[in-house]
N, C-alpha and C positions, 0 to 999 in steps of 0.2 A: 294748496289753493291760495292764490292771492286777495284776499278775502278786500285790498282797495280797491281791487276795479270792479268788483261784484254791484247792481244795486243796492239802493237800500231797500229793507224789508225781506230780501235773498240770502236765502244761505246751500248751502250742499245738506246741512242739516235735514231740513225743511223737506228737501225731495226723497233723501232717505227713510223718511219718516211712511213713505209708502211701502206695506209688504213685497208688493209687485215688484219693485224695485231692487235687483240685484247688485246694480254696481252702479256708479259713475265713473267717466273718464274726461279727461279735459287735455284740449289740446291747444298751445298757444301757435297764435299768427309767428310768432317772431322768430320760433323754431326753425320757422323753413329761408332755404334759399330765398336771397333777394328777386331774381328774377319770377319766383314763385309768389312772393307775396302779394306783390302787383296786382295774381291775379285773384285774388282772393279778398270778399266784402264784409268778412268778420274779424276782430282782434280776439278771441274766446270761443271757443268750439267745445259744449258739455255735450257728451253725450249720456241721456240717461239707457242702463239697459236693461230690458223687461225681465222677466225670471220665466215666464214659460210664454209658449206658441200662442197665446191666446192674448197677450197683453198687447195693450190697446196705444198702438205708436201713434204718435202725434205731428201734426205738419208741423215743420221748423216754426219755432217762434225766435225774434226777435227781438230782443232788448236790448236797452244801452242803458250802461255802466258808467260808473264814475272814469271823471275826466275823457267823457264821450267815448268810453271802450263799446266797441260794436260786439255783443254777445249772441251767441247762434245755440240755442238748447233743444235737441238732437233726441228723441223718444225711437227707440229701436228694440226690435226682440232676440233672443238668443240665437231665433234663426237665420234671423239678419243678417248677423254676424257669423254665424259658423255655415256659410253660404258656400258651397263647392263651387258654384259657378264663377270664374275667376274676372267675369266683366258686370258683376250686381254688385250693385253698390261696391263702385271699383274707386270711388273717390274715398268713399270713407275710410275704405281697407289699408290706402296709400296714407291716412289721414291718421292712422293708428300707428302707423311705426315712430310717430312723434307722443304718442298717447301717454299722458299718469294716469294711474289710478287713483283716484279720491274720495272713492268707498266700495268697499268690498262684504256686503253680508255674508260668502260664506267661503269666501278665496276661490270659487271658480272665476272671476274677470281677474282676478291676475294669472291664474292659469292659463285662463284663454288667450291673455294677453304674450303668455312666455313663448305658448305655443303656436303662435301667430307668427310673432317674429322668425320662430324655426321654420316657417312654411314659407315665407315670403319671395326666397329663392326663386324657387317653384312656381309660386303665384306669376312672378314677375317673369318667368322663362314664357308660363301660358299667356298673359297678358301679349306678350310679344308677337307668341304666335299666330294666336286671335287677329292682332289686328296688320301681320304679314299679309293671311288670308285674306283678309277684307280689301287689301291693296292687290293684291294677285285679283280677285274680282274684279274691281273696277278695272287693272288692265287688261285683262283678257275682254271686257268689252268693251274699251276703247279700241284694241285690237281687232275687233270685229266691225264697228262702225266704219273706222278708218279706209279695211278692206273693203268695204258696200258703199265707199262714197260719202257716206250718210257726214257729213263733218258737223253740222249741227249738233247732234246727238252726240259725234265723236267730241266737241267742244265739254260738252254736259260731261262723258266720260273722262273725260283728261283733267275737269276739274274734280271730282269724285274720285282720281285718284291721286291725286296730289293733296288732296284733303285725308285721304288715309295715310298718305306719307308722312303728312304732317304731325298725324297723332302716334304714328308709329315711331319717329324721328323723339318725340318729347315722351315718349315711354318706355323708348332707350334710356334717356336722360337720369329717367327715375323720376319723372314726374305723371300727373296726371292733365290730359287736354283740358285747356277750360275754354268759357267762353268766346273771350277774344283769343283764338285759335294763330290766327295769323302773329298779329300780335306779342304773341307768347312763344313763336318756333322763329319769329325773325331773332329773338333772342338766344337761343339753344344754337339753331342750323339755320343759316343766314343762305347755305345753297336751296334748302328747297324753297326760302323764301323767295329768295332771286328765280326760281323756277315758275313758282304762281304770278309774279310780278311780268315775267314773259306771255305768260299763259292770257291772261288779261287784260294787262295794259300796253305791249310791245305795238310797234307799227305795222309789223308782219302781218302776210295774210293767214287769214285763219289756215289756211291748209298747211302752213311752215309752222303754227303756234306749234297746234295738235298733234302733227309731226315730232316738232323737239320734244313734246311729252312723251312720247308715246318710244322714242328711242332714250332717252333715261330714264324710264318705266323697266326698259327692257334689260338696260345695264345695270340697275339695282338688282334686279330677279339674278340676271347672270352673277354677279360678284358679291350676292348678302344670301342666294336661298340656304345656301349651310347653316348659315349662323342664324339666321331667323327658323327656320325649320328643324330648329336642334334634338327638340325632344322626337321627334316623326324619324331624325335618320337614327336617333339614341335607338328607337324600339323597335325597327327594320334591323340594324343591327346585331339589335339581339334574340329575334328570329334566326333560326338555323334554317328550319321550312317553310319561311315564308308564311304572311298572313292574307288573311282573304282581308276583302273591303269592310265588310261586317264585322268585323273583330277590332280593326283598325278605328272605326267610327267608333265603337263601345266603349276603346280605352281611355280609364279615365284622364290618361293626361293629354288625350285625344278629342274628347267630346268639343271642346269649344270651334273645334275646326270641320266637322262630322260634315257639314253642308260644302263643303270648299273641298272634301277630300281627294274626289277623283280629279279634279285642275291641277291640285298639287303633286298628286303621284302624276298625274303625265307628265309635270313639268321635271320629275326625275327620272322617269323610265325615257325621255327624247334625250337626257344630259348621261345616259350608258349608268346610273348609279341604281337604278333599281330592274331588277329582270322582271315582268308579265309572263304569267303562265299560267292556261285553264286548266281546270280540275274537274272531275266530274262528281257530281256529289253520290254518295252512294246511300240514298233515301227516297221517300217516294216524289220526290221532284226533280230527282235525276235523269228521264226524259226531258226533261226542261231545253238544257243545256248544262255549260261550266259555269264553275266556278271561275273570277279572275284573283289568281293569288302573287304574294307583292312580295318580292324577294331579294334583299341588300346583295350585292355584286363587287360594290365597286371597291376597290383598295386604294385607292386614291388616298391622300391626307388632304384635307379643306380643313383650310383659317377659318 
């Protein structure tokens, strides 16, 4: 720890001195990418971290440090951190692959630490796909406004999906969205900038705006669903019998998209890559109807 830009009367000591108190981590601004720092309001990121479920996290406080170091000290619980959900506290999680350690009472935060970085992969596959989903939503209802006329609403959608392009675009990067959004992906992808800059401020009438979105909506989906959707065709894949809807929602490298799932299988059962087939269940809700079970076909190689 650089103990010159600390306050005075602050020490790492000092918060160790609380039992609750597991670990510290501290993460510096200067770590990161220049176009990153930009967007970010602190020089010092401590995070202290609780030792069980019940410890009592704290709103960021702010302080400043010598020679005006802007410090951010961060109160979190174990569970905070060992969080499955790969979009909760998704800044911090990004915030950790820069993380020290700077105190450890019993060597679980550098474990958790070692074992973080081994997951990250993964995190960042889900992260992606998370927010593919969230872009296929808002298309598919700009797609539907567009169809009913509605261009108002279709305006509303076409901005709502260029807003998820844009977070999807800088999560590629390996960053996290911040704030100033725009901002921050004219720096990354200067195309979808130039796309909201159409969308917005061009002299076109709204029905050409909405239009142009709504066909580079359509040509990302065509030419990225592979690569955005990687873990969903990994585990169709590896299905020999194909899985029902319910299975596919439950898995876990699946849950973050559970709500978006049927959009995204039709957007691969209409592209020939997944076969649809009912089943009939043999329980007592098998008068019901079928089952719809989801079943990889395609032999194709996708980039």
């Amino acid at each position: 720890m650089r103990n010159d830009i600390l306050p005075l009367n602050f020490s790492i000591q000092h918060l160790s001195q609380d039992e609750d108190v597991s670990g510290i981590l501290a993460v510096y601004r200067s770590q990161f990418e220049d176009d990153w720092q930009s967007t970010l309001n602190w020089d010092l990121l401590l995070v202290v971290v609780g030792s069980h479920s019940n410890y009592q996290a704290w709103t960021p406080v702010y302080l400043e440090g010598k020679s005006k170091c802007r410090i951010v000290l961060l109160h979190l619980t174990v569970d905070d951190l060992l969080s499955g959900d790969v979009m909760e506290h998704e800044e911090m999680k990004h915030w950790l692959l820069y993380a020290s350690v700077e105190f450890d009472r019993d060597g679980e935060t550098e474990q958790y630490l070692r074992d973080f970085l081994k997951k990250w992969d993964s995190y960042q596959e889900q992260r992606i796909l998370a927010k593919f989903s969230a872009f296929v939503r808002a298309y598919v209802e700009l797609k539907r406004c567009v169809g009913s006329g509605a261009y108002l609403d279709a305006f509303s959608a076409a901005e709502q999906a260029l807003l998820e392009l844009a977070r999807l675009s800088i999560i590629e990067h390996g960053q996290i969205p911040s704030a100033s959004l725009w901002q921050h992906v004219r720096l990354l992808d200067l195309g979808v900038h130039k796309l909201y800059e159409e969308l917005v401020m061009s002299a076109e009438t709204l029905h050409k705006r909405v239009e142009l979105v709504l066909l580079a909506c359509e040509f990302i989906i065509s030419t990225r669903i592979y690569v955005y959707l990687n873990p969903l065709v990994r585990i169709l894949q590896g299905s020999h019998n194909g899985m029902n809807l319910l299975e596919l929602c439950e898995h876990p490298e699946l849950i973050c998209i559970a709500n978006d799932m049927p959009v995204l299988l039709e957007k691969l059962v209409s592209r020939g890559s997944i076969a649809l087939s009912l089943v009939e269940m043999n329980n007592t809700f098998s008068s019901i109807g079928a089952v719809p079970y989801y079943r990889w076909i395609d032999e194709r190689t996708h980039a």
